[in-house]
C-alpha positions in Angstrom: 26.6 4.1 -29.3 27.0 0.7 -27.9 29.3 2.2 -24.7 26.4 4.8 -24.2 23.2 1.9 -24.2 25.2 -0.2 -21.7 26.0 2.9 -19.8 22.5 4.0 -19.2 21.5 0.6 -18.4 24.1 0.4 -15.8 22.9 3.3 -14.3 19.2 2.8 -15.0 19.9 -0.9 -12.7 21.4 1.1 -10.0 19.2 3.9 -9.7 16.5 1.3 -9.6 18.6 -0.5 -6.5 18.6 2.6 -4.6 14.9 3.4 -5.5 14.0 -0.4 -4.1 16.1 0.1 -0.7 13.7 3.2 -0.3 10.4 1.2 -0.7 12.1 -1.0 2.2 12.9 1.4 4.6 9.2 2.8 4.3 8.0 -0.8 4.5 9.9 -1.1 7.9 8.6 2.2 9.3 4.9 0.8 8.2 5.5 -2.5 9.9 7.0 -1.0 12.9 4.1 1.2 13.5 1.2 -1.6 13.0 3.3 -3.9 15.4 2.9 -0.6 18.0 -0.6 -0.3 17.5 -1.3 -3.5 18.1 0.6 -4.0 21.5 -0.8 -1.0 22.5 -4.3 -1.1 22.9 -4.1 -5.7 22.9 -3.6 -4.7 26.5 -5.4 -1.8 28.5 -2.8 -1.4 30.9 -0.1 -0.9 28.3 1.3 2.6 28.7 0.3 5.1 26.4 4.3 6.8 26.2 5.3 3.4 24.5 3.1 4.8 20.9 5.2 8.6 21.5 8.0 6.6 21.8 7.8 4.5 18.5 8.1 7.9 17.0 11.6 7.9 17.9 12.4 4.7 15.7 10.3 5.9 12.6 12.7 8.7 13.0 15.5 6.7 12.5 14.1 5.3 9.6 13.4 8.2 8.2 17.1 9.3 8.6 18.1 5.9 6.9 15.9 6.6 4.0 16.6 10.3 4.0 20.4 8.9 3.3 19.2 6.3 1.1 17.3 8.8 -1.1 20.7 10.8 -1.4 22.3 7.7 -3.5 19.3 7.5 -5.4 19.4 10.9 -6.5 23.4 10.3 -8.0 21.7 8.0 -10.0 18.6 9.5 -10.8 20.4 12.6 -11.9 22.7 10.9 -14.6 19.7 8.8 -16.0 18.0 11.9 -16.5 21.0 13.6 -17.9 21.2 10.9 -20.6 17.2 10.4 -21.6 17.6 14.2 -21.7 20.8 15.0 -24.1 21.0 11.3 -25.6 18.0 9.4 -26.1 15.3 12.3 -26.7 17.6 14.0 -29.6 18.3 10.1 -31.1 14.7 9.6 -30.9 13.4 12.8 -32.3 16.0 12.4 -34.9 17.4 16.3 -33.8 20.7 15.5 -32.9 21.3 18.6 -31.0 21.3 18.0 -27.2 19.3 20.7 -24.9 22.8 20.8 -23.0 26.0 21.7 -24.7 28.2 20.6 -22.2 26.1 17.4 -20.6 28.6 15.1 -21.3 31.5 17.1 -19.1 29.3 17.2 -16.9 28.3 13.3 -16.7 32.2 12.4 -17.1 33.2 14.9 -14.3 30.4 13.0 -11.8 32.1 9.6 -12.8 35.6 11.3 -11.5 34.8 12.4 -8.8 30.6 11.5 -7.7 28.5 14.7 -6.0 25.6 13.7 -3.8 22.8 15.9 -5.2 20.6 16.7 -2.4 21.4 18.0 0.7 20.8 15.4 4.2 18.7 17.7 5.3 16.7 18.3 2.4 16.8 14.6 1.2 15.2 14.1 5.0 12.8 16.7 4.4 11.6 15.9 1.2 10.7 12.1 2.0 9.2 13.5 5.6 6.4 15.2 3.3 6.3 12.1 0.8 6.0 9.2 3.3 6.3 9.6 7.3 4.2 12.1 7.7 1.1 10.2 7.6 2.6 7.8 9.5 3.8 10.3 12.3 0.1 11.7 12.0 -1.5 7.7 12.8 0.8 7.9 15.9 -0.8 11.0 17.0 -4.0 9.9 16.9 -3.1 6.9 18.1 -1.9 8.3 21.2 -5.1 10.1 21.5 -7.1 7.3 20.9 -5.4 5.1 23.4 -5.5 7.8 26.6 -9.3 7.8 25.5 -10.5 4.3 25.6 -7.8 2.9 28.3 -7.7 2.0 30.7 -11.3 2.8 30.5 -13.6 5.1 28.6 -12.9 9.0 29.7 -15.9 10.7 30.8 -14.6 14.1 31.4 -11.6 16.1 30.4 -10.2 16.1 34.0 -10.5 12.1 33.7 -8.5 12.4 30.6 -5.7 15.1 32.0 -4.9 12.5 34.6 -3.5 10.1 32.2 -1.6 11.6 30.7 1.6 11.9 33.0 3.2 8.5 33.0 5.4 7.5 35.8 6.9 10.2 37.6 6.5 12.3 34.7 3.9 15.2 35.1 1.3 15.2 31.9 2.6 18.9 31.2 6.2 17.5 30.5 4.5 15.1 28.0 2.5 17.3 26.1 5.6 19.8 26.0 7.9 16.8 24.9 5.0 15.8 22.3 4.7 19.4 20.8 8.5 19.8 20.8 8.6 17.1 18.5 6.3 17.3 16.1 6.9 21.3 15.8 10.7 20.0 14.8 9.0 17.6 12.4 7.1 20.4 10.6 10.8 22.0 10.8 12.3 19.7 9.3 9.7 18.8 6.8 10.0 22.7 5.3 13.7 22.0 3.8 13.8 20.8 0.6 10.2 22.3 -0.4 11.9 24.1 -3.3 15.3 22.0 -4.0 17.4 24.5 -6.6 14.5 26.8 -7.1 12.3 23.8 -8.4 9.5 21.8 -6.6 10.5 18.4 -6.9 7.4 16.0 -8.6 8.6 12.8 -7.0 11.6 10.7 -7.1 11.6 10.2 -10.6 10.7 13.3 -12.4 12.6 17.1 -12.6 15.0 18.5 -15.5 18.2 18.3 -15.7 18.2 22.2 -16.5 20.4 23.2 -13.8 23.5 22.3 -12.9 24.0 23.6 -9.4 23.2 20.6 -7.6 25.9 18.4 -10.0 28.2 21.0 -7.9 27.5 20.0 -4.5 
């Protein structure tokens, strides 16, 4: 009993740790877009591309916490796998777990650790959580900006011709633009239904299958 409580704190601490470096990697994506917005439009002759490029670093960020998320869930998994077979049957006093074999399963995962979420869906999943509405403020950023600077657009021609920066053509931009977010709604389709079950958040789901301890 004593081995188990110490265990589940242990894993409690470091599924906490991973959930913490999340909140970080958000908090950087957040920062990085305010310090965009303002450079932007402080300045009228600041060029419009530099807010579609920012998108580019969010999307590293997102990869960063798409990876982070992946450790999280190792953890995540086992917590639940203990509240689930160990606590609730100790605290209901019906000391029959849900799972027969839970505890081969939690000792095989110390062997040998399984990430639980694919990259792709782990990417995918905080996409929809997070960064989307970040992505979205970009957008309309953008919009925004070609609107107002370098001074208010009267006509839709006016606001055509802006849109090319450099020796870039405006169609190449608003192709490029589209490409990107169309991959981002890609992208942010994977992990919808993670091992036939809508995930809640980072904290809830079921232990119930055990397909994803097999990855």
């Amino acid at each position: 009993m004593n081995v188990m409580v110490h265990f589940y704190r242990g894993e409690v601490s470091r599924s906490t740790s991973w959930r913490q470096r999340l909140d970080a990697t958000t908090n950087w994506a957040v920062l990085t877009m305010g310090a965009m917005l303002s450079f932007s439009f402080a300045n009228a002759e600041t060029s419009h591309i530099l807010l579609l490029l920012s998108n580019f670093v969010i999307v590293s960020y997102l990869i960063i916490e798409g990876r982070r998320y992946r450790y999280f869930e190792v953890y995540r998994a086992r917590v639940r796998m203990l509240e689930e077979n160990f606590l609730l049957p100790v605290i209901t006093r019906q000391l029959v777990s849900p799972m027969i074999n839970w505890r081969e399963c939690v000792a095989q995962d110390l062997d040998s650790p399984k990430y639980k979420t694919k990259m792709l869906e782990a990417v995918g999943f905080r996409l929809r959580r997070n960064y989307w509405s970040i992505f979205t403020i970009l957008l309309g950023a953008w919009v925004i900006k070609l609107i107002v600077h370098p001074r208010e657009a009267t006509s839709l021609a006016d606001l055509w011709s802006r849109v090319g920066v450099g020796g870039i053509p405006g169609w190449a931009v608003l192709c490029g633009g589209a490409l990107f977010y169309a991959c981002l709604i890609v992208v942010g389709s994977f992990g919808k239904r993670i091992h036939g079950m809508e995930p809640a958040d980072e904290i809830a789901g079921i232990e119930s299958s055990l397909e994803h301890w097999k990855l």
